[in-house]
Jmol script that loads the backbone (N, CA, C; Angstrom):
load data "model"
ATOM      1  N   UNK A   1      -3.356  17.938  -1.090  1.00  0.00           N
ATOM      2  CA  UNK A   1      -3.408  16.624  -1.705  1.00  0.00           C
ATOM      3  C   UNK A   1      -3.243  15.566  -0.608  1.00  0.00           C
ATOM      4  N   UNK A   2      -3.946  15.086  -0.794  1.00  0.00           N
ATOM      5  CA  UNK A   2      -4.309  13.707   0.276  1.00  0.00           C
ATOM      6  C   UNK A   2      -2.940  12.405   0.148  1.00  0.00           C
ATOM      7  N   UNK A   3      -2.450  12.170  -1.174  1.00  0.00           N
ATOM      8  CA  UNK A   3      -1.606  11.496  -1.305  1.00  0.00           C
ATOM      9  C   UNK A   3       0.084  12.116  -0.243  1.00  0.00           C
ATOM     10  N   UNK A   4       0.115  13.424  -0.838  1.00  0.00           N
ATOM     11  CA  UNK A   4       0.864  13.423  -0.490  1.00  0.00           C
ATOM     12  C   UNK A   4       1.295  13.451   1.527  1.00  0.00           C
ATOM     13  N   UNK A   5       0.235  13.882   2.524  1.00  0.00           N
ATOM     14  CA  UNK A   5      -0.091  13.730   3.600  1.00  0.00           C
ATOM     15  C   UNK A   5       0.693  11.850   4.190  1.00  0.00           C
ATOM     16  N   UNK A   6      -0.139  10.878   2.677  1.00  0.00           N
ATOM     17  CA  UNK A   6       0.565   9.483   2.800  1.00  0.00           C
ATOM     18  C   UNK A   6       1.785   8.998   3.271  1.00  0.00           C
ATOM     19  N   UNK A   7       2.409   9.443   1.705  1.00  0.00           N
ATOM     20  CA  UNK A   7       3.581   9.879   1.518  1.00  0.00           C
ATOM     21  C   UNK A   7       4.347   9.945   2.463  1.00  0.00           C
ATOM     22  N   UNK A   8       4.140  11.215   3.536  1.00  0.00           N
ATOM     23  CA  UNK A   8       5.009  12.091   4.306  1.00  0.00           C
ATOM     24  C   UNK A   8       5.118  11.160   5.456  1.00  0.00           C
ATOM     25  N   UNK A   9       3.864  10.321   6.257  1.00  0.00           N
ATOM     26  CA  UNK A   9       3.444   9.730   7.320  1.00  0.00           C
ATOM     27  C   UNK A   9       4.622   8.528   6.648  1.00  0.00           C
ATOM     28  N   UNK A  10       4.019   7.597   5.411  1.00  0.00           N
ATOM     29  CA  UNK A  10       4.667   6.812   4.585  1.00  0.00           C
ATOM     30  C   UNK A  10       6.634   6.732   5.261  1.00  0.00           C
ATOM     31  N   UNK A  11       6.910   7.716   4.794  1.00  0.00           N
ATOM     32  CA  UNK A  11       8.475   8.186   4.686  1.00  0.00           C
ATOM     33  C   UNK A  11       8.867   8.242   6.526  1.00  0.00           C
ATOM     34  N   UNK A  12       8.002   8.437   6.997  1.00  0.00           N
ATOM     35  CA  UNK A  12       7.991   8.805   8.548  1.00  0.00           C
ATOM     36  C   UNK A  12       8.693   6.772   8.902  1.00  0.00           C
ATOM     37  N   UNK A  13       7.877   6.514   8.825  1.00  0.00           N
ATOM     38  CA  UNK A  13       8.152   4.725   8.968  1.00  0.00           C
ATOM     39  C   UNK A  13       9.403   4.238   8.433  1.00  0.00           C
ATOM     40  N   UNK A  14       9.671   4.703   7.020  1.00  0.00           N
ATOM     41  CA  UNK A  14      10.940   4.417   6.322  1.00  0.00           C
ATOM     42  C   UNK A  14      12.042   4.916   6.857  1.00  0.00           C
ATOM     43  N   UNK A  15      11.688   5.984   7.553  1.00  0.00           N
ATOM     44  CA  UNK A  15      13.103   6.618   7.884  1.00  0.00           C
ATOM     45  C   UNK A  15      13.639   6.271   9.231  1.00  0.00           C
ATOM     46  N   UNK A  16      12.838   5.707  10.101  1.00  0.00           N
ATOM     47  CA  UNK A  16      12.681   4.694  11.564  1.00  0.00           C
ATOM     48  C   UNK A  16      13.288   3.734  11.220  1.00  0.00           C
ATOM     49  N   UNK A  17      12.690   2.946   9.880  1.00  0.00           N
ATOM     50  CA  UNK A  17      13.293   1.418   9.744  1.00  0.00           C
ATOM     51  C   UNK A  17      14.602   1.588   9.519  1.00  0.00           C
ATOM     52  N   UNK A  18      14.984   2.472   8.525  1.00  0.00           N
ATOM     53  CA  UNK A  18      16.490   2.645   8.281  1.00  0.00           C
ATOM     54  C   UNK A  18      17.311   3.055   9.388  1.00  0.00           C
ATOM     55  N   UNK A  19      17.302   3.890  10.157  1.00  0.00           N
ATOM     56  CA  UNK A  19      17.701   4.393  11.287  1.00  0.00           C
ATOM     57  C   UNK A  19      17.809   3.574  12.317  1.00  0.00           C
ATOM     58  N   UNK A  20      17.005   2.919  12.485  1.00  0.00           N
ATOM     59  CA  UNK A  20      16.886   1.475  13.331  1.00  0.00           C
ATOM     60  C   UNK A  20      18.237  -0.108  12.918  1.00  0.00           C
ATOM     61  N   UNK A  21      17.994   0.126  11.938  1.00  0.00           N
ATOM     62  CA  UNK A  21      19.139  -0.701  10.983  1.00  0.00           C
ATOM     63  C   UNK A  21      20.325  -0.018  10.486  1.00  0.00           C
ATOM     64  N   UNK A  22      20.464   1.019  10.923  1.00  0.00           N
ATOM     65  CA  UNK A  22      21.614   1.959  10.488  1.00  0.00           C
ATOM     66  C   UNK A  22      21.789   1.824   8.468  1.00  0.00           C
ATOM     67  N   UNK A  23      20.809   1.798   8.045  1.00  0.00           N
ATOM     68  CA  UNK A  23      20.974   2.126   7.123  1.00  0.00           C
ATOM     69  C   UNK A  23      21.141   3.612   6.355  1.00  0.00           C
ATOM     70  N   UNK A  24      22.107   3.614   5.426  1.00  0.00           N
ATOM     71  CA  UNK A  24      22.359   4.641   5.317  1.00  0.00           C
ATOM     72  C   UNK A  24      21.428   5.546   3.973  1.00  0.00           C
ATOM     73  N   UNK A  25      20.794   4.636   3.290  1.00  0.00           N
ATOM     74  CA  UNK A  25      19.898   5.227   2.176  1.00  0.00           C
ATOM     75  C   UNK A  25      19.085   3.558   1.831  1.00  0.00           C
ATOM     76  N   UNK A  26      17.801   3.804   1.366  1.00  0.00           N
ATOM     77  CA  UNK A  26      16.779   3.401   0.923  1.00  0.00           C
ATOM     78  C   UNK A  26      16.791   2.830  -0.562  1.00  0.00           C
ATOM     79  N   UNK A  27      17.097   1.733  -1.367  1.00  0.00           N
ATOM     80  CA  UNK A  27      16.700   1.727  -2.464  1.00  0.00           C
ATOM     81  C   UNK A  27      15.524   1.548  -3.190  1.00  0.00           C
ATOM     82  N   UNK A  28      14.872   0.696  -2.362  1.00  0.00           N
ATOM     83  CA  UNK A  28      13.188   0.334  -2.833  1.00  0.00           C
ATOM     84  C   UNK A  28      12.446   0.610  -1.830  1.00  0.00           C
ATOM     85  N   UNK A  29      11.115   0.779  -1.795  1.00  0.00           N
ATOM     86  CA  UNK A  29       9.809   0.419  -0.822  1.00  0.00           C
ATOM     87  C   UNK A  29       8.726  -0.098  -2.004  1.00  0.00           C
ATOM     88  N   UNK A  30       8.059  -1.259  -0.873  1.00  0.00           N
ATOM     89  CA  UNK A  30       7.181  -1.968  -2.158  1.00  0.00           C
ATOM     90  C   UNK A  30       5.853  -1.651  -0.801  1.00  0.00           C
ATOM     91  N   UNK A  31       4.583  -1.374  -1.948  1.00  0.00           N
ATOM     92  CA  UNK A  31       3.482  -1.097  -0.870  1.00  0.00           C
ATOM     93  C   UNK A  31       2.542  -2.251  -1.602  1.00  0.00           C
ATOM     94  N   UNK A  32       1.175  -2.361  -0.947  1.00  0.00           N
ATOM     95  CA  UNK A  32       0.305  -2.815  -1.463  1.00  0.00           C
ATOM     96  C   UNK A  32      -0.946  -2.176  -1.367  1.00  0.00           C
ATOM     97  N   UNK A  33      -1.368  -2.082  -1.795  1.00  0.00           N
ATOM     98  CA  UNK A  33      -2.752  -1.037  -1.887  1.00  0.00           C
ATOM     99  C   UNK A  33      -4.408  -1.758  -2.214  1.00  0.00           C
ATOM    100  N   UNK A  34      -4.966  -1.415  -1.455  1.00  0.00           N
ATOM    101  CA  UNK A  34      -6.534  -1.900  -1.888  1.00  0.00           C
ATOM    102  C   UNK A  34      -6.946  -0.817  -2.761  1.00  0.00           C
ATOM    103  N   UNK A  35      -7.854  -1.458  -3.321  1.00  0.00           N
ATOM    104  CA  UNK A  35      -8.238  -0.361  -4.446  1.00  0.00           C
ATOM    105  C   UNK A  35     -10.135   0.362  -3.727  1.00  0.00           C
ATOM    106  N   UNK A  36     -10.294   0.258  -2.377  1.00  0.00           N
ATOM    107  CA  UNK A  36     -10.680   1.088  -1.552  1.00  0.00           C
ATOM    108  C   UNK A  36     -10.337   1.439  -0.366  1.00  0.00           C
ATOM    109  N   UNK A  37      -8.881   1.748  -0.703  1.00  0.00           N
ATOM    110  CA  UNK A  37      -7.796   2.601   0.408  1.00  0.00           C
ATOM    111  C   UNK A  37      -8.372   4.034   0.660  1.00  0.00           C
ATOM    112  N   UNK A  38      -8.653   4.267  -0.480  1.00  0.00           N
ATOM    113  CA  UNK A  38      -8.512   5.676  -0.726  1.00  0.00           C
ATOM    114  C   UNK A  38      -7.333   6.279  -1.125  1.00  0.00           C
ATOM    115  N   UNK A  39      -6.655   5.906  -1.573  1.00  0.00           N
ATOM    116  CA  UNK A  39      -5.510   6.217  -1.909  1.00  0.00           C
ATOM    117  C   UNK A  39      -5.386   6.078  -3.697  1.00  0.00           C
ATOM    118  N   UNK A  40      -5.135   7.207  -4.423  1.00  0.00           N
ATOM    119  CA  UNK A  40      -5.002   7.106  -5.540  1.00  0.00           C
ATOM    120  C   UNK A  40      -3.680   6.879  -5.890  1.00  0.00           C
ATOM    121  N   UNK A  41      -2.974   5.480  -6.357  1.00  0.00           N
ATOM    122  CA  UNK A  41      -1.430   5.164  -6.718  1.00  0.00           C
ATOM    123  C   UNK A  41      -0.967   6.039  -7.485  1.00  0.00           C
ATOM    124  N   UNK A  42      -1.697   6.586  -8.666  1.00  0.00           N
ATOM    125  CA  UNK A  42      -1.297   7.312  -9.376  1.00  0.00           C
ATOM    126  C   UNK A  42      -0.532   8.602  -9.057  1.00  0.00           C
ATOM    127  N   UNK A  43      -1.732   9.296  -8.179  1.00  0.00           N
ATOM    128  CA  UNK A  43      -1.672  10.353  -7.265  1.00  0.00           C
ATOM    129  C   UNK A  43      -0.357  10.504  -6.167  1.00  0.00           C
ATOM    130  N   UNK A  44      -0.222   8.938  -5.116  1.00  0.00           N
ATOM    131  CA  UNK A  44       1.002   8.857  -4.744  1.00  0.00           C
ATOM    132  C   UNK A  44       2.249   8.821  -5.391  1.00  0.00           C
ATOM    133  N   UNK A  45       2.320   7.751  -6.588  1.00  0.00           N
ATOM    134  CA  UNK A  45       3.671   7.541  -7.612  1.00  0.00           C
ATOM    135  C   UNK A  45       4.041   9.722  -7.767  1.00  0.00           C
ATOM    136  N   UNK A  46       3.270  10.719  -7.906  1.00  0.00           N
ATOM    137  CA  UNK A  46       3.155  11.728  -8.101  1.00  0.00           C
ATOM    138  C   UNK A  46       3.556  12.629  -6.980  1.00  0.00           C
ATOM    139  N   UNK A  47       3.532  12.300  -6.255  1.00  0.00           N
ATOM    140  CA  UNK A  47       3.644  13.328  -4.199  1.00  0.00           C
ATOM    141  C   UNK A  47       5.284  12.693  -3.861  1.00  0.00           C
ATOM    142  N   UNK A  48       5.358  11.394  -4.282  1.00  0.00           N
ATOM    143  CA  UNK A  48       6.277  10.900  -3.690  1.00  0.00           C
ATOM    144  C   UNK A  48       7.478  11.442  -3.675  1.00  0.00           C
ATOM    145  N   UNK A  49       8.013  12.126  -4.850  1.00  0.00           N
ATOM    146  CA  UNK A  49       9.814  12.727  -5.154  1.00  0.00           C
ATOM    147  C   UNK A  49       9.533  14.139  -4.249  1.00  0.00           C
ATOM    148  N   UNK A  50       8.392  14.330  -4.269  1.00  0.00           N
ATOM    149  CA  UNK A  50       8.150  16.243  -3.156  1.00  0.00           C
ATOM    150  C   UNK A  50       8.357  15.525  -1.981  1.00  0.00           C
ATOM    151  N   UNK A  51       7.556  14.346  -1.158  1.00  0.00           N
ATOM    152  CA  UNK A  51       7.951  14.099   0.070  1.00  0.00           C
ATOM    153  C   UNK A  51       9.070  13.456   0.127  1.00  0.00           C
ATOM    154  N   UNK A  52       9.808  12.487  -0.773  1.00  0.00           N
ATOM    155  CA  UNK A  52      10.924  12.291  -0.304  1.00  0.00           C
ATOM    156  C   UNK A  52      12.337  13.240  -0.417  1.00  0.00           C
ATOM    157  N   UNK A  53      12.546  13.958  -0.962  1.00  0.00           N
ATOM    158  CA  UNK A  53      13.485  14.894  -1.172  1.00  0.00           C
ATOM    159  C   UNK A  53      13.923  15.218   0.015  1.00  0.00           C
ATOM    160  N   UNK A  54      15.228  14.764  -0.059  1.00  0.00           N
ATOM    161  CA  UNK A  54      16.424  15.686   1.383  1.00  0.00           C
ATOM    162  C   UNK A  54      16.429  13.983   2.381  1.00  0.00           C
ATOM    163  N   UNK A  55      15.381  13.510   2.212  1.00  0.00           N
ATOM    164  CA  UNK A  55      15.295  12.140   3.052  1.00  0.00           C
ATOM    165  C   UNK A  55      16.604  10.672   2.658  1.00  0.00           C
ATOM    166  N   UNK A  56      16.565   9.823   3.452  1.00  0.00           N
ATOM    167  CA  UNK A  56      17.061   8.500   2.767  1.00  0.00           C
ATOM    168  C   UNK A  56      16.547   7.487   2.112  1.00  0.00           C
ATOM    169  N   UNK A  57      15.463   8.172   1.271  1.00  0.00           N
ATOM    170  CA  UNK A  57      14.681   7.461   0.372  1.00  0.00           C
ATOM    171  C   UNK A  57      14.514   8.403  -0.650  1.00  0.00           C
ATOM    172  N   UNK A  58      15.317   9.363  -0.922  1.00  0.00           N
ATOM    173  CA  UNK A  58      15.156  10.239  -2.267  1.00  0.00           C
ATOM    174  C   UNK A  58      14.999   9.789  -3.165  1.00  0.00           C
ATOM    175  N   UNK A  59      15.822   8.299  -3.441  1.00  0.00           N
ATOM    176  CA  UNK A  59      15.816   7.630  -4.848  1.00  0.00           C
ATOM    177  C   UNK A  59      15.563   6.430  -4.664  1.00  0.00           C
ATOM    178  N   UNK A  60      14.737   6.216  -3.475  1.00  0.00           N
ATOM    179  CA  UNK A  60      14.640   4.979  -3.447  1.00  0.00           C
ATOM    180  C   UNK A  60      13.035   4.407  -4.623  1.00  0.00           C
ATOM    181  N   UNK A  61      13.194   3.613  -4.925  1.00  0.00           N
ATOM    182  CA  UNK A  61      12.417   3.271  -6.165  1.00  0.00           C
ATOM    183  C   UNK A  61      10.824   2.913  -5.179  1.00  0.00           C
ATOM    184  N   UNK A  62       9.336   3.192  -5.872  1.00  0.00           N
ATOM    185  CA  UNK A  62       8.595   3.228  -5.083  1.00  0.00           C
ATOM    186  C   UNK A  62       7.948   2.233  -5.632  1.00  0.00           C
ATOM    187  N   UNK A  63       7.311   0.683  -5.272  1.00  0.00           N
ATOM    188  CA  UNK A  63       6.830  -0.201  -5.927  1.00  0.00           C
ATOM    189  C   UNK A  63       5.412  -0.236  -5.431  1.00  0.00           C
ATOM    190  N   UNK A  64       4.121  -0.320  -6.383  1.00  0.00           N
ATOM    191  CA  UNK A  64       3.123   0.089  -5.605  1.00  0.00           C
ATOM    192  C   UNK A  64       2.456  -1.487  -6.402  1.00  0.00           C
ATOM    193  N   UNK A  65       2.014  -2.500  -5.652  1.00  0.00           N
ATOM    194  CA  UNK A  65       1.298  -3.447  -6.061  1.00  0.00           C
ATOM    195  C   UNK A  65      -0.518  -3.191  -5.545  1.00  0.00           C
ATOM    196  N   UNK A  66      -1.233  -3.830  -6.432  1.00  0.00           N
ATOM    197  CA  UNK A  66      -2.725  -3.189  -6.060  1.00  0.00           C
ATOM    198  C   UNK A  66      -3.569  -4.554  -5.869  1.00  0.00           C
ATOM    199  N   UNK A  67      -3.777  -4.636  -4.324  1.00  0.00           N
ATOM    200  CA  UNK A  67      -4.479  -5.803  -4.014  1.00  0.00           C
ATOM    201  C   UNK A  67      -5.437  -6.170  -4.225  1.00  0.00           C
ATOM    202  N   UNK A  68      -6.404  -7.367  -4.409  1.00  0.00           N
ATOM    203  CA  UNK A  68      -7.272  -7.832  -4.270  1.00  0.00           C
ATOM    204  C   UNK A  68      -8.340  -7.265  -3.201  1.00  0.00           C
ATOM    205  N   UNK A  69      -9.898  -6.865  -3.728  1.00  0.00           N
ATOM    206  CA  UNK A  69     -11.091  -6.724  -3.029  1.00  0.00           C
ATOM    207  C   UNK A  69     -10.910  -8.397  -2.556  1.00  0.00           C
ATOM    208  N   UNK A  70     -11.343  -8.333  -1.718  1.00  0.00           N
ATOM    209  CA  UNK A  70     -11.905 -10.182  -1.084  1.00  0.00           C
ATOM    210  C   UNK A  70     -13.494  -9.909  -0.233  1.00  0.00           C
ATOM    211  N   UNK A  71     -14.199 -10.693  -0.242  1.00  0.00           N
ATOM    212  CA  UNK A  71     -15.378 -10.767   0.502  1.00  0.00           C
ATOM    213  C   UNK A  71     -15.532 -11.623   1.061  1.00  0.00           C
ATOM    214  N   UNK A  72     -16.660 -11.918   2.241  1.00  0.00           N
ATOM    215  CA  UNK A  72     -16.820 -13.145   2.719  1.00  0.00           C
ATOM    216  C   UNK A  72     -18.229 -13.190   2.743  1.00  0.00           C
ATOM    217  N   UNK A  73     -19.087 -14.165   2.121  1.00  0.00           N
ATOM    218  CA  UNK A  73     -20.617 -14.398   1.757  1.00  0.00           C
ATOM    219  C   UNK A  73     -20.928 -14.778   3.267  1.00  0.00           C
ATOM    220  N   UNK A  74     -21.942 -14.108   3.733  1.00  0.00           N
ATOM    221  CA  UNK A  74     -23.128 -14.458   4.963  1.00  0.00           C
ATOM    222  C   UNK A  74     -23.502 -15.603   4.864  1.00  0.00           C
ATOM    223  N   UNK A  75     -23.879 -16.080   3.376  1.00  0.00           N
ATOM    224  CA  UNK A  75     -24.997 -16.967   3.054  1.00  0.00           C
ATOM    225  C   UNK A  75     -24.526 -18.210   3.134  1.00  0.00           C
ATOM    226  N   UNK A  76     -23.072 -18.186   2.052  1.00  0.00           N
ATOM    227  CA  UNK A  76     -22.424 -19.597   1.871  1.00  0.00           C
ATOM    228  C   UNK A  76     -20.582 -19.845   2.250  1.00  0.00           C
ATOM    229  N   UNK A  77     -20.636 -18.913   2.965  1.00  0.00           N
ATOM    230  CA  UNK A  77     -19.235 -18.674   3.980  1.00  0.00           C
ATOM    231  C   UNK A  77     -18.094 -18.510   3.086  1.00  0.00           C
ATOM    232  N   UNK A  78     -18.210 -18.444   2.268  1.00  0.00           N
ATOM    233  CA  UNK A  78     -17.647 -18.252   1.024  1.00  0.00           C
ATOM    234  C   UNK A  78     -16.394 -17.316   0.918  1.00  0.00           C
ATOM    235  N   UNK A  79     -15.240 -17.102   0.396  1.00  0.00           N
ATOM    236  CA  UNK A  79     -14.379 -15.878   0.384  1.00  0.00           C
ATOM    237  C   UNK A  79     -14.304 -15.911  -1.220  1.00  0.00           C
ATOM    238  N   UNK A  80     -14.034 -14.739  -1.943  1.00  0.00           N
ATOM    239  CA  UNK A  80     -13.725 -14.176  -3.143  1.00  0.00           C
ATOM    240  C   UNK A  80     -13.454 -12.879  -3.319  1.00  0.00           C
ATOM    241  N   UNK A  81     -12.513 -12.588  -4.363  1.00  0.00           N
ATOM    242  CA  UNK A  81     -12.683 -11.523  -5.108  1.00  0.00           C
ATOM    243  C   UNK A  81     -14.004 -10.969  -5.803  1.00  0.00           C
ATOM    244  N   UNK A  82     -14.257  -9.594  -5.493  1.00  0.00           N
ATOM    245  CA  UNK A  82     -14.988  -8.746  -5.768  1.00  0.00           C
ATOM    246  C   UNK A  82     -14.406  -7.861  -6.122  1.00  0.00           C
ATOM    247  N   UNK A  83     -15.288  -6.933  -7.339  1.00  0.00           N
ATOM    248  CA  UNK A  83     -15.041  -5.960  -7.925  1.00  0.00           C
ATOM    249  C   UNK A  83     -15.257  -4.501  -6.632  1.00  0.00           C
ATOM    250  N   UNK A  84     -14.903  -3.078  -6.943  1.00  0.00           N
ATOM    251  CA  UNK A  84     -15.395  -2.165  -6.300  1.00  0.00           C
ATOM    252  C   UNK A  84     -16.428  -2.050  -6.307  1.00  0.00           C
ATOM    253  N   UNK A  85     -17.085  -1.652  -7.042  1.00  0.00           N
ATOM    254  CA  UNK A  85     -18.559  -1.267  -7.074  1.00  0.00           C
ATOM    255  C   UNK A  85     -19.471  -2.404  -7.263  1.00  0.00           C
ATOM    256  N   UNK A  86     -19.004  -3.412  -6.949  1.00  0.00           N
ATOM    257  CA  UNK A  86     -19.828  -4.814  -7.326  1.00  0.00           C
ATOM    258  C   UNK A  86     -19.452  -5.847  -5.824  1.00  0.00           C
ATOM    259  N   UNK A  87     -19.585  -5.758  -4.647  1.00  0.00           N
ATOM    260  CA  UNK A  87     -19.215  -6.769  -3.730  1.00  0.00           C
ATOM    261  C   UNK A  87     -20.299  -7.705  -3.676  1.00  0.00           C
ATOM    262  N   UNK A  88     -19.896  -8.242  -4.490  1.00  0.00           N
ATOM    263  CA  UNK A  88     -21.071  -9.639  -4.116  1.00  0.00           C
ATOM    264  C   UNK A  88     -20.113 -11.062  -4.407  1.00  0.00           C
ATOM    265  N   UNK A  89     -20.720 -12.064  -3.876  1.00  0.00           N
ATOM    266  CA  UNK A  89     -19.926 -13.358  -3.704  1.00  0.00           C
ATOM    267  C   UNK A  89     -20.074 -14.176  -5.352  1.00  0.00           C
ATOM    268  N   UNK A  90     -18.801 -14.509  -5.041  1.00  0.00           N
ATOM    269  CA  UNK A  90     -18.294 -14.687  -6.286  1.00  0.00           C
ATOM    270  C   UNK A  90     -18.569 -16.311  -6.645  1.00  0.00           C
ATOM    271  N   UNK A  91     -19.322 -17.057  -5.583  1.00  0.00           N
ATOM    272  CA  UNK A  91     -19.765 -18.211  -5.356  1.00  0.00           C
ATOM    273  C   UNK A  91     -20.866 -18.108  -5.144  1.00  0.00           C
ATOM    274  N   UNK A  92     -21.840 -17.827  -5.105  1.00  0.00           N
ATOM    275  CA  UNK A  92     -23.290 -18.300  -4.970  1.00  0.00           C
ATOM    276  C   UNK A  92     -23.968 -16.460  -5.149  1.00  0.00           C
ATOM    277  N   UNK A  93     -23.535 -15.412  -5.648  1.00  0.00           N
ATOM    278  CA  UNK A  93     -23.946 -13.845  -6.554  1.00  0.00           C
ATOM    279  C   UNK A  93     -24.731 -13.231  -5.490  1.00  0.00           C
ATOM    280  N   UNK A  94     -24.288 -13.876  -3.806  1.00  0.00           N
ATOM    281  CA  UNK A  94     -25.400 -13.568  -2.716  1.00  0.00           C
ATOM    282  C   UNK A  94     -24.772 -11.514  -3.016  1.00  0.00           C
ATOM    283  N   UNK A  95     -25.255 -10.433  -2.424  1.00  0.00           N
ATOM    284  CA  UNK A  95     -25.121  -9.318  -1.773  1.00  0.00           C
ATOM    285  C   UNK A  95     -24.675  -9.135  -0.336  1.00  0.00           C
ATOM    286  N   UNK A  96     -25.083 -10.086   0.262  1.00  0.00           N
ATOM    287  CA  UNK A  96     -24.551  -9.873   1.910  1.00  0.00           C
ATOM    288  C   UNK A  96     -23.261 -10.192   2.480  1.00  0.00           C
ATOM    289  N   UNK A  97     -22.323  -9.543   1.801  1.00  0.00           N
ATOM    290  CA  UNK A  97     -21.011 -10.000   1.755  1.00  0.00           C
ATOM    291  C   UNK A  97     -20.231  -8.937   2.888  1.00  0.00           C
ATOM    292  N   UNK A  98     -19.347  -9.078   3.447  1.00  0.00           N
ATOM    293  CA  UNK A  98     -18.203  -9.052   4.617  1.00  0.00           C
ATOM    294  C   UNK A  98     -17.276  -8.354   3.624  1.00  0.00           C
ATOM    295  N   UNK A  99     -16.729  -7.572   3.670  1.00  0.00           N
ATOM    296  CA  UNK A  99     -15.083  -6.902   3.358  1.00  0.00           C
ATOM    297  C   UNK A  99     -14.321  -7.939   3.995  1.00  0.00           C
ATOM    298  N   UNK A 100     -13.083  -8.465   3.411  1.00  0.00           N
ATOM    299  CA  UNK A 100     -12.095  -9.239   4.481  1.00  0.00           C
ATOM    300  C   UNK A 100     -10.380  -8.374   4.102  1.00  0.00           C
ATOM    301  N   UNK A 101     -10.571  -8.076   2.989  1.00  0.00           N
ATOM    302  CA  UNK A 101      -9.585  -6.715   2.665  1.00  0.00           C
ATOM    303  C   UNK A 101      -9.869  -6.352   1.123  1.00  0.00           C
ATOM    304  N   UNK A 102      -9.165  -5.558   0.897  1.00  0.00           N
ATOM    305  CA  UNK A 102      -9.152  -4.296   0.147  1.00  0.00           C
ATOM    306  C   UNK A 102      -8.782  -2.971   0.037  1.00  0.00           C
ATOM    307  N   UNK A 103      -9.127  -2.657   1.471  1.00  0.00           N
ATOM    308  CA  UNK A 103      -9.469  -1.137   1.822  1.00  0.00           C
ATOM    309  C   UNK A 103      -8.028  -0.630   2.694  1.00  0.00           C
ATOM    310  N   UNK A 104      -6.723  -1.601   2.375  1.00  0.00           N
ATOM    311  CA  UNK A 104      -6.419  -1.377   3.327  1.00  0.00           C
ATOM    312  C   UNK A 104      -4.707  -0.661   1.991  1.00  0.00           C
ATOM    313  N   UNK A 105      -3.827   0.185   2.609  1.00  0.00           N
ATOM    314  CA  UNK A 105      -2.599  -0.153   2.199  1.00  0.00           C
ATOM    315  C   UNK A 105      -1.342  -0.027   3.264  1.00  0.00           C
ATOM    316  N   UNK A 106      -0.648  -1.430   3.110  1.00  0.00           N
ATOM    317  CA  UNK A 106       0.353  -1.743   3.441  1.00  0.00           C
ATOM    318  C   UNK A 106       1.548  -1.573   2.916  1.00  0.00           C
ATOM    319  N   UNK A 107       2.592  -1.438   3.846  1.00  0.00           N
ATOM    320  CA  UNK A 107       4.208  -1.539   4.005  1.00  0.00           C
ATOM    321  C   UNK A 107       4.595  -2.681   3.946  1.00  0.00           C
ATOM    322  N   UNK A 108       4.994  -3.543   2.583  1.00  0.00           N
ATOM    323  CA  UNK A 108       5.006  -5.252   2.781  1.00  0.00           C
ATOM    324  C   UNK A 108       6.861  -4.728   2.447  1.00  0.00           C
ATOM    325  N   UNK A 109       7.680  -3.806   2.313  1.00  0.00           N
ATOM    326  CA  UNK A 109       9.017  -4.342   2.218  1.00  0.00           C
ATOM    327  C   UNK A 109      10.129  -2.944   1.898  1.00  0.00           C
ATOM    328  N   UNK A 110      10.803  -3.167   2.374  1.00  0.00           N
ATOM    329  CA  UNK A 110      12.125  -1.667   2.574  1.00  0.00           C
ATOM    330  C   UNK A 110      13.848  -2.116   2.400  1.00  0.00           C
ATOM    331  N   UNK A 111      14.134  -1.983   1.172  1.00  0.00           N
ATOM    332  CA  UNK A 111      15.193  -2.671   0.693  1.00  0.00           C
ATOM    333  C   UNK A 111      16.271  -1.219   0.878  1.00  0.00           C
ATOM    334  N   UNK A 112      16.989  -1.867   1.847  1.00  0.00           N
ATOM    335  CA  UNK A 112      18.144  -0.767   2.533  1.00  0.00           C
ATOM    336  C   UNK A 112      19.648  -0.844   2.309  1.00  0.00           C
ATOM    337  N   UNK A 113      20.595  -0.284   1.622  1.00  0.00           N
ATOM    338  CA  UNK A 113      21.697   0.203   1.597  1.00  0.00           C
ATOM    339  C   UNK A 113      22.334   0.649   3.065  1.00  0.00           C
ATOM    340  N   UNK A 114      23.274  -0.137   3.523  1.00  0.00           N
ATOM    341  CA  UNK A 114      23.915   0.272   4.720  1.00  0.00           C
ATOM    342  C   UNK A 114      25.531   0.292   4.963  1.00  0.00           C
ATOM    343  N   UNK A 115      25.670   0.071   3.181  1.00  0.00           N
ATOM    344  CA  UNK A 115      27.174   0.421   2.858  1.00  0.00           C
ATOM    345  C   UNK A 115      27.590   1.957   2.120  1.00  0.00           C
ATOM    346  N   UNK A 116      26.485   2.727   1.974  1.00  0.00           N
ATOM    347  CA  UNK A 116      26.255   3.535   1.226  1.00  0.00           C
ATOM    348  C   UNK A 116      27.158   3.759  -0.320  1.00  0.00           C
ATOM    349  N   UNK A 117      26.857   2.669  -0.872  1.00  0.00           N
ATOM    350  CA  UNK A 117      27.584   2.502  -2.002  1.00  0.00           C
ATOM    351  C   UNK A 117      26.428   2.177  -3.348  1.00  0.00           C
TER     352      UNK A 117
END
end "model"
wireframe off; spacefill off
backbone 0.3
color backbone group
């Protein structure tokens, strides 16, 4: 499973940041996700308690927000939201549109316990 590979890399970062901050356990991680990451949230919300187990994010709560496609029109310089299977400019219905994100998922936040209480 591809998610869980995430996950594991995912937890790899979390467990640096905490360690770095002497934190002693993890309560949240909030991600953001394009919805052509490749990454199925579902799939991750699912991998996540197998890769975190034994870690300092066992229980830490996993917040997965799902970003905006954006494009940028050739024609009329344009930026918008676009659908997946539909990138076209959302200002003038051109096709020759730019990715400017989507595809991407990020680590936007790691809410750490360092009293272990």
């Amino acid at each position: 499973m591809h998610e869980l590979s995430v996950c594991l890399s995912l937890l790899q970062q979390v467990e640096t940041i905490a360690r770095e901050r002497n934190a002693v356990k993890v309560t949240a991680i909030t991600l953001n996700i394009g919805p052509l990451s490749g990454v199925e949230p579902e799939l991750l919300k699912n991998a996540y308690p197998l890769a975190a187990a034994g870690t300092v994010a066992e229980y830490a709560e996993l917040i997965m927000n799902i970003a905006d496609i954006v494009v940028r029109c050739s024609q009329c310089d344009s930026e918008t939201t676009a659908t997946p299977n539909k990138l076209l400019c959302g200002t003038c219905g051109d096709f020759r549109t730019q990715l400017v994100s989507g595809d991407e998922m990020t680590l936007m936040r790691v809410e750490l316990d360092a009293s272990g209480g």
